[in-house]
C-alpha positions in Angstrom: 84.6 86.4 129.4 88.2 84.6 129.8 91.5 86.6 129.2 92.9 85.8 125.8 96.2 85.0 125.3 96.1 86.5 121.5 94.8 89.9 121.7 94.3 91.7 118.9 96.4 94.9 117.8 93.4 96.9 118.7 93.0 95.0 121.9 96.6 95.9 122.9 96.4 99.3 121.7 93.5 99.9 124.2 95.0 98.5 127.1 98.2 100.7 126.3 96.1 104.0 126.0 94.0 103.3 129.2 98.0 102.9 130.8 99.0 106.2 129.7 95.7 107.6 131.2 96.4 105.6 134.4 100.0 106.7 134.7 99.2 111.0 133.6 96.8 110.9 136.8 99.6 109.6 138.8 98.0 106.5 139.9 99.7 103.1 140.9 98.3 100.0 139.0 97.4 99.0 142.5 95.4 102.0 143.5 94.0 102.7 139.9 92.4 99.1 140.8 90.8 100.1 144.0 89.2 103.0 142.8 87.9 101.0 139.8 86.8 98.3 142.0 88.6 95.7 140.5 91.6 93.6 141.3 95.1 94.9 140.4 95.5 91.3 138.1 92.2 92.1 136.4 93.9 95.9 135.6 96.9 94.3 134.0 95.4 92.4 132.0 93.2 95.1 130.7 96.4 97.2 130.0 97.9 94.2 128.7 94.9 94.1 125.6 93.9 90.2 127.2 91.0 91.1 128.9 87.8 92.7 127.1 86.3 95.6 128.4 82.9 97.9 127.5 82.7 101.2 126.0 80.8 102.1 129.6 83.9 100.6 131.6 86.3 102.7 129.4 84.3 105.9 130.4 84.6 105.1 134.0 88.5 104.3 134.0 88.7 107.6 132.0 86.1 109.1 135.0 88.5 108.0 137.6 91.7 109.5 135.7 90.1 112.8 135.1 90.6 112.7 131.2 88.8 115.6 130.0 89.6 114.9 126.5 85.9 114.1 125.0 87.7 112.8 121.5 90.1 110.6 122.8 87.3 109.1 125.1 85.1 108.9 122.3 87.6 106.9 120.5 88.8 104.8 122.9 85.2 103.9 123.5 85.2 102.9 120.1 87.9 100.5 120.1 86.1 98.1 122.6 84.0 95.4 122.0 84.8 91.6 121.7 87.3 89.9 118.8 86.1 90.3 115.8 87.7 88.7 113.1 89.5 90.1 109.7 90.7 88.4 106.6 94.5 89.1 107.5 93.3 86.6 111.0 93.6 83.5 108.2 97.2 84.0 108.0 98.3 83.8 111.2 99.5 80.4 111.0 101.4 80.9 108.0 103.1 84.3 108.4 104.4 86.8 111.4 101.9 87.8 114.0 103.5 91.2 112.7 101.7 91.1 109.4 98.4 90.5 110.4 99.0 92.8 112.8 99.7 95.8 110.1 97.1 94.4 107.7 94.9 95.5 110.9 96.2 98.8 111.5 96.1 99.9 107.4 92.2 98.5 107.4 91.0 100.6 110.5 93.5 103.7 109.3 91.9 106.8 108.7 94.8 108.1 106.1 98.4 106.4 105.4 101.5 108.7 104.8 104.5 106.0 103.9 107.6 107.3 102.9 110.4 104.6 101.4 113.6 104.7 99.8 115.0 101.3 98.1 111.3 99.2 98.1 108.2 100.6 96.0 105.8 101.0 99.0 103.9 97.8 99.1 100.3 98.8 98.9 101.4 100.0 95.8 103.3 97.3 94.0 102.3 95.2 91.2 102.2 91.3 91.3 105.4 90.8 89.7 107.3 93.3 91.5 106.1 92.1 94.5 107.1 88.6 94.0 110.5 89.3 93.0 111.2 91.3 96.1 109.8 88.9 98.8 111.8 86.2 96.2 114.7 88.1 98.3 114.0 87.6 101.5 116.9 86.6 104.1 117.0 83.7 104.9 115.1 82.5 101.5 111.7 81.6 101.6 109.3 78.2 99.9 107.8 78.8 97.3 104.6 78.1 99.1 106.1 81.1 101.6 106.3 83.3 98.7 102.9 82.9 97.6 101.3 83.6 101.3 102.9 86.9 101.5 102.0 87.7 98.1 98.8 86.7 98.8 98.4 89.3 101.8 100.2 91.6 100.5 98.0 91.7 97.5 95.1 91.7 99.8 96.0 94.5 101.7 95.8 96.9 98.6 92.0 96.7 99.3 91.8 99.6 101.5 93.3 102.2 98.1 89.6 100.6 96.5 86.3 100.8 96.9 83.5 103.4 98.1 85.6 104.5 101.1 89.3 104.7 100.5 91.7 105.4 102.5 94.0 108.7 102.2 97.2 107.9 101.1 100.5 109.6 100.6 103.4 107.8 99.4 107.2 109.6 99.5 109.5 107.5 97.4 112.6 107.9 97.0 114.3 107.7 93.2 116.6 105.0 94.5 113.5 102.9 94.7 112.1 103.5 90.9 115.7 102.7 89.7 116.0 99.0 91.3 115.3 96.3 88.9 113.5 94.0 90.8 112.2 91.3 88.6 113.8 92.9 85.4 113.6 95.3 82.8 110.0 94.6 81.9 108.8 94.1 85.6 110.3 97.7 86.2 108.7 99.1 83.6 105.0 97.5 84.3 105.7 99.0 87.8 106.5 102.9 87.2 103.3 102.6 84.9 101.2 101.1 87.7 102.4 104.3 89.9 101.8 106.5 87.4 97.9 105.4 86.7 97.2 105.0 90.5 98.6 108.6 91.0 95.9 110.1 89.4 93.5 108.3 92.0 92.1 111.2 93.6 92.9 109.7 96.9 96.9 108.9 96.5 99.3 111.4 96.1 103.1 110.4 95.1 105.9 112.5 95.4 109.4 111.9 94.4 112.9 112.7 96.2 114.8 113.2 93.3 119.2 112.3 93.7 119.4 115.9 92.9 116.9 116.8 95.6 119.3 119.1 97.8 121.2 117.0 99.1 120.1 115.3 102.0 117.0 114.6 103.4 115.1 113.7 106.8 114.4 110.1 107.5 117.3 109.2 104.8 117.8 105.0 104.9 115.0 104.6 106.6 111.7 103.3 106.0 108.3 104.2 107.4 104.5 104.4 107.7 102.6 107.1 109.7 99.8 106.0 110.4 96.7 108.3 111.1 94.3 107.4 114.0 90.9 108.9 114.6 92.7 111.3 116.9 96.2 112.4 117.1 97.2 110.6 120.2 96.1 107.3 118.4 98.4 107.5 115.6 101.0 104.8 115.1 104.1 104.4 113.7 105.2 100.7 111.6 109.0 100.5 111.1 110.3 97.6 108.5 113.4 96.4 110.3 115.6 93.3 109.2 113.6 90.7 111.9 109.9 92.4 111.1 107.5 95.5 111.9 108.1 97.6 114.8 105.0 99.2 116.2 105.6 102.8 117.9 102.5 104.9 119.7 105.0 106.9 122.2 103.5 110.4 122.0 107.0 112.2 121.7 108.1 109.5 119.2 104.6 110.4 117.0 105.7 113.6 117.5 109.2 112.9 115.5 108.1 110.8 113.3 105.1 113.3 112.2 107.7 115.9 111.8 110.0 113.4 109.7 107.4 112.6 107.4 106.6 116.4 106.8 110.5 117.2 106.2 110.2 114.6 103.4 107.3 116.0 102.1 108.7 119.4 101.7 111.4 118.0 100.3 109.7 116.0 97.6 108.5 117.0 94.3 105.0 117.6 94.0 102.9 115.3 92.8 102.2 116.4 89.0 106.3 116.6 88.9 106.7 113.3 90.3 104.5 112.1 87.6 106.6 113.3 85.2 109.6 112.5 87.2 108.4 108.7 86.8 107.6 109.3 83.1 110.9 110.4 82.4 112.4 107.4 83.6 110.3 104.8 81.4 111.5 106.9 78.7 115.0 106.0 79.3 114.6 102.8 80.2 
């Protein structure tokens, strides 16, 4: 099979995990090759997510780099296989590579932990709110613009649903509740959606109050920690001004895990943030 020029995130994210294997055991790209009995351009673009490779090949490379981690391997292992195609795929003409990209990484997560502080986390935003936020975007979007993100956006709330749901934590700020996007009325249809998909026994919400103690870990920034099958496959999407940022570093995982926890700790717990949220519609 050709190299592709497109890889998938799950493509790329294979060929960077076989690298980190390759480069613990010391190993040159050049003499990983010859022990793998392959050329060094074949290698790269292995490590580069272009070039497909088996479950059996991915046991050999690990073999020859003396990875003695039998989850890792077992996960890796998983990952392989040829391009399959997702519903996010159908947008990749008409939006970033980056969103297709995170539409991919939220379908195969096994649990999301998001933590926000001016935007309602997007999985969890209503169609009106959502609208009137991308309505903001810099520089402005078409209206036809509009409606593709909304559309994927939408979409993406799939993964809450269904017979197999995926965990997920949400720490948002109270900054966040308190912007009107859309109006009073939007607002309002929005802290009622939280508070209903709250009680889904697979979301947890949890509000950092103004009053919270101050300051707080992570504070300005957005994030999602996202949970892999093992540890070392977790991943890390930053929104920045030009897109997402993708980070898999393990010391950077390490960081941002700890971050998240920080924020955690000091959020309200879930039954106050209920009322937290409640409080606010009453005032509003």
């Amino acid at each position: 099979m050709p190299p592709s020029n497109t890889p998938t995130l799950t493509q790329r994210r294979l060929g960077t995990e076989l690298r980190k294997l390759r480069e613990r055991a010391g190993l040159s790209s050049t003499a990983a090759a010859a022990r793998h009995g392959i050329n060094q351009a074949r290698l790269s673009s292995i490590e580069a997510g272009r070039y497909p490779v088996s479950a059996d090949r991915v046991r050999v490379f690990a073999r020859n780099y003396a990875c003695g981690e039998d989850d890792l391997l077992d996960a890796l292992a998983d990952m392989t296989g040829g391009r399959t195609r997702g519903w996010w795929d159908e947008y990749r003409e008409h939006l970033p590579a980056s969103f297709a990209d995170l539409a991919e990484l939220e379908h195969q997560a096994h649990g999301l932990r998001v933590a926000v502080v001016i935007h309602i986390p997007g999985l969890l935003q209503t169609v009106d709110h959502a609208r009137a936020v991308i309505r903001e975007a810099a520089p402005p979007l078409r209206a036809y613009e509009v409606e593709h993100r909304l559309s994927h956006r939408m979409k993406r709330q799939a993964i809450l649903y269904g017979d197999n749901p995926v965990p997920y934590t949400a720490i948002i700020h109270e900054a966040a509740l308190r912007m009107e996007f859309g109006g009073v009325e939007t607002v309002r249809a929005q802290l009622e959606h939280l508070i209903a998909i709250s009680e889904m026994d697979n979301v947890t919400i949890q509000v950092i109050p103004f009053g919270g103690g101050g300051t707080f870990p992570g504070a300005g920034q957005s994030l999602d920690y996202v949970i892999g099958p093992v540890p070392q496959l977790d991943t890390v999407q930053l929104d920045l001004a030009w897109g997402c940022q993708f980070i898999d570093a393990e010391a950077e995982l390490a960081r941002y895990r700890a971050i998240v926890q920080r924020m955690r700790t000091t959020a309200l717990q879930p039954r106050e943030s209920r009322d937290f949220i409640r409080g606010i519609l009453r005032a509003m």
